[in-house]
C-alpha positions as CSV (number, residue, x, y, z in Angstrom):
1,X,-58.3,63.5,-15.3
2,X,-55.4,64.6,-17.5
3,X,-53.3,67.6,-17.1
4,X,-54.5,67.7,-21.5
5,X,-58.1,67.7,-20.1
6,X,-58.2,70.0,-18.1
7,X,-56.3,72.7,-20.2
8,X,-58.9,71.8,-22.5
9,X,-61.9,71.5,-20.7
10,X,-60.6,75.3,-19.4
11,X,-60.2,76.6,-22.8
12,X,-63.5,75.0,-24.2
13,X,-65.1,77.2,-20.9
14,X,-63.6,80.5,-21.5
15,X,-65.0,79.9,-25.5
16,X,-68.1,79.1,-24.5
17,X,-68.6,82.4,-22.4
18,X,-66.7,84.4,-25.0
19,X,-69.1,83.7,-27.5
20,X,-72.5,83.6,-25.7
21,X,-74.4,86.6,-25.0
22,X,-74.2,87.7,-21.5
23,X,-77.5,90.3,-20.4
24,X,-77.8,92.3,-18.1
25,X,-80.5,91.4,-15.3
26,X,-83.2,94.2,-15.4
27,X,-85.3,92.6,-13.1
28,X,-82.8,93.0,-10.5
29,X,-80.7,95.8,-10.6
30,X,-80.7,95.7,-6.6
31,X,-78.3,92.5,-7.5
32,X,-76.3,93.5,-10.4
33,X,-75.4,90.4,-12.6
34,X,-75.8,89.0,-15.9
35,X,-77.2,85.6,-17.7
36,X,-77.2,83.9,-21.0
37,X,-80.0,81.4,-22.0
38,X,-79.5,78.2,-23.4
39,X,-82.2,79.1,-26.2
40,X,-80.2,81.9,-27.4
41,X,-77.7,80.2,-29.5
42,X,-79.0,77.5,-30.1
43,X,-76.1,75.2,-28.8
44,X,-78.0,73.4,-26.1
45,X,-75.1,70.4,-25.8
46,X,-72.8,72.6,-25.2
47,X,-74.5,75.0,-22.7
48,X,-75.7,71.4,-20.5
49,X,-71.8,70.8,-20.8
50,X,-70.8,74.0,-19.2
51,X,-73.9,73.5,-16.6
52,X,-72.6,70.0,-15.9
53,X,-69.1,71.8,-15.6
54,X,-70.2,74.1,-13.3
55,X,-72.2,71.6,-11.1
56,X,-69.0,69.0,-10.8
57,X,-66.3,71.7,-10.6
58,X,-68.0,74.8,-8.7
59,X,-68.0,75.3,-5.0
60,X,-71.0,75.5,-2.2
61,X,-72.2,79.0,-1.8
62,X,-75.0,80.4,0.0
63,X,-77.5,83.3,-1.6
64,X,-80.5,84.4,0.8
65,X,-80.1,81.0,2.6
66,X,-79.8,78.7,-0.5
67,X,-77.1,77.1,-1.6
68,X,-76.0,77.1,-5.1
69,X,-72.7,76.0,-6.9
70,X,-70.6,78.4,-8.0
71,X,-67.5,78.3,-10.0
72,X,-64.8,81.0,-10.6
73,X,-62.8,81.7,-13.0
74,X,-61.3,84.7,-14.7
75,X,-62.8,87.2,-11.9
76,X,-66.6,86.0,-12.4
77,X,-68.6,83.4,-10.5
78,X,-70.8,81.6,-12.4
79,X,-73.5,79.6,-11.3
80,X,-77.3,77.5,-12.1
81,X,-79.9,78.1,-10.1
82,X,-81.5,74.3,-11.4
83,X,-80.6,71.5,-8.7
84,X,-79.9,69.5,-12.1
85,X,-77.9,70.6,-14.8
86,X,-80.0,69.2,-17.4
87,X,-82.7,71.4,-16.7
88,X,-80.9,74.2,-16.6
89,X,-82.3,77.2,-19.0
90,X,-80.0,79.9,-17.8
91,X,-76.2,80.8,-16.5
92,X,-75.9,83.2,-14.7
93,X,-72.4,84.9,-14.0
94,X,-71.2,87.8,-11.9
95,X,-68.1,89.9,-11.8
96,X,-66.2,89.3,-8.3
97,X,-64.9,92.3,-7.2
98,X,-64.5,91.4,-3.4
99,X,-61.3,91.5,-2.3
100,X,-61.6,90.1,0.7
101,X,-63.1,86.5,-0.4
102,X,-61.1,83.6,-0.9
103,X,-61.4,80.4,-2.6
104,X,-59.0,77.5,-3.2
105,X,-57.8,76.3,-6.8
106,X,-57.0,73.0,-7.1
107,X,-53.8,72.6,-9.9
108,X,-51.7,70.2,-11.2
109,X,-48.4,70.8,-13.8
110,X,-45.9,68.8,-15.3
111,X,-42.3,68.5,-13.9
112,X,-39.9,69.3,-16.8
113,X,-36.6,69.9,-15.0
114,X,-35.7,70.8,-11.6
115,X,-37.4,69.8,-8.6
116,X,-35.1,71.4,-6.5
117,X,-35.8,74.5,-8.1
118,X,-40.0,74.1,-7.8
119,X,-39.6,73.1,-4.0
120,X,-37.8,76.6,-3.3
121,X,-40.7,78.7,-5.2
122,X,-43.1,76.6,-2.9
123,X,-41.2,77.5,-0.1
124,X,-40.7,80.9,-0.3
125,X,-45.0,81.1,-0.7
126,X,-45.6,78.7,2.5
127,X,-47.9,76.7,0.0
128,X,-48.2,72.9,-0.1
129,X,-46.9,70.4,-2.8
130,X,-48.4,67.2,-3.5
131,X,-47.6,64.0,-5.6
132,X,-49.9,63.6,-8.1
133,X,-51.7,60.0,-8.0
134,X,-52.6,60.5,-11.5
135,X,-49.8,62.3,-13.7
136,X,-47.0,60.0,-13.7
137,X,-43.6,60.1,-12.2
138,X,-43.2,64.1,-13.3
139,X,-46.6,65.0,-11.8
140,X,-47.6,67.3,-8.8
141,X,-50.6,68.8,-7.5
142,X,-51.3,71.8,-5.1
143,X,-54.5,73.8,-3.8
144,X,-53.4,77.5,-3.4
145,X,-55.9,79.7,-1.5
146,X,-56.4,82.9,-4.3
147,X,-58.3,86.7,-3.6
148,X,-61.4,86.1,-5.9
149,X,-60.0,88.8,-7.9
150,X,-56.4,87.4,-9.2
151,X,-54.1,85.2,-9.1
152,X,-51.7,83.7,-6.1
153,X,-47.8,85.0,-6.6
154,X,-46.9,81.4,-6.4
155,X,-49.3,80.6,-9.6
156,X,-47.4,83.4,-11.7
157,X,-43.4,82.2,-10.5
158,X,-44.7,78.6,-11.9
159,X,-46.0,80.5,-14.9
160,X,-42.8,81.8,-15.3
161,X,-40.5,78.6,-14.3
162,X,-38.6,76.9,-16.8
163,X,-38.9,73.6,-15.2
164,X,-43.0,73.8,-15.2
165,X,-45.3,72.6,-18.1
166,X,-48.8,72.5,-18.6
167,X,-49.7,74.3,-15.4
168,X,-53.4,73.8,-15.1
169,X,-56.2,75.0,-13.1
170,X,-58.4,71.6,-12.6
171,X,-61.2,72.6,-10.4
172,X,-62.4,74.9,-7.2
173,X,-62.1,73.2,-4.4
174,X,-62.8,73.7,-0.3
175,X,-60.7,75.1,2.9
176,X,-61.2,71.4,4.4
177,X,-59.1,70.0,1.0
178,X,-56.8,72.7,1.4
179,X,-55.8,71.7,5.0
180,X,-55.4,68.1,4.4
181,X,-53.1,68.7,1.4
182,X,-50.9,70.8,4.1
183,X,-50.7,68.3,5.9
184,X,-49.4,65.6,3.0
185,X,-47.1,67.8,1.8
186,X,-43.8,67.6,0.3
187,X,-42.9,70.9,1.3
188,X,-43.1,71.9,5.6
189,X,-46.3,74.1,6.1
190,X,-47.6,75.6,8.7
């Protein structure tokens, strides 16, 4: 998948739940969290796309001894509770407010200028640096354990870093992914 496709894949997310109605779940205030239905709208492509989303880029989660795929982004979880996404009929979502969770965002970016430059921010955040298979010559990958409720240091100095482009969040991904990336690393981890 493209570093293009994933940008817009992220943005075409963030619309969809900017423009659905989210309600609040009466039924179980015990369990604050909110939903939108795929009737509501009237869009029901586009809500299967962001269940399918969901379903191939969310991480294993357990609720009450179920497990159900959740994906975060932005400070929500969101998740199905339909083993297929096509018959899914509602989204639920869920502010995260934990601070002590973490999950691991898989990224990729473009290199536009210094490598030398990239490998000291990596450094100075103890956070591996991969070759990407998939972007070309210029393209790197990294998994970056994140708090649930913002975004890793090392994500904002690439934000900031001239010799960065099209930094992209692709997917959620797992501790076990995270480890093996350490140990393929371009940059020493520990």
């Amino acid at each position: 998948m493209s570093v293009t496709k994933n940008i817009d894949d992220l943005n075409r997310v963030r619309t969809f739940v900017d423009t659905h109605e989210w309600h609040f779940a009466k039924t179980m205030p015990h369990i604050p969290h909110w939903y939108c239905l795929r009737k509501d709208k009237g869009d029901v492509e586009e809500f299967l796309w962001f269940a399918r989303y969901i379903k191939e880029h969310g991480i294993p989660g357990q609720f009450y001894g179920k497990t159900y795929c959740y994906f975060y982004l932005d400070g929500y979880k969101y998740w199905s509770m339909d083993e297929r996404p096509e018959d899914c009929d509602l989204i639920n979502r869920d502010k995260v407010e934990t601070q002590d969770s973490v999950y691991y965002t898989h990224y990729s970016f473009i290199l536009t200028g210094s490598l030398e430059n990239v490998l000291e921010i990596f450094s100075r955040h103890e956070s591996p640096l991969c070759k990407s298979d998939f972007h070309g010559d210029d393209g790197y990958v990294f998994i970056v354990p994140e708090k649930v409720a913002g975004e890793s240091g090392l994500v904002k100095a690439l934000r900031e870093c001239p010799d960065v482009m099209a930094l992209s969040s692709a997917y959620n991904t797992t501790k076990e992914t995270y480890l093996e990336m350490c140990k393929k690393s371009i940059v020493p981890v520990e």
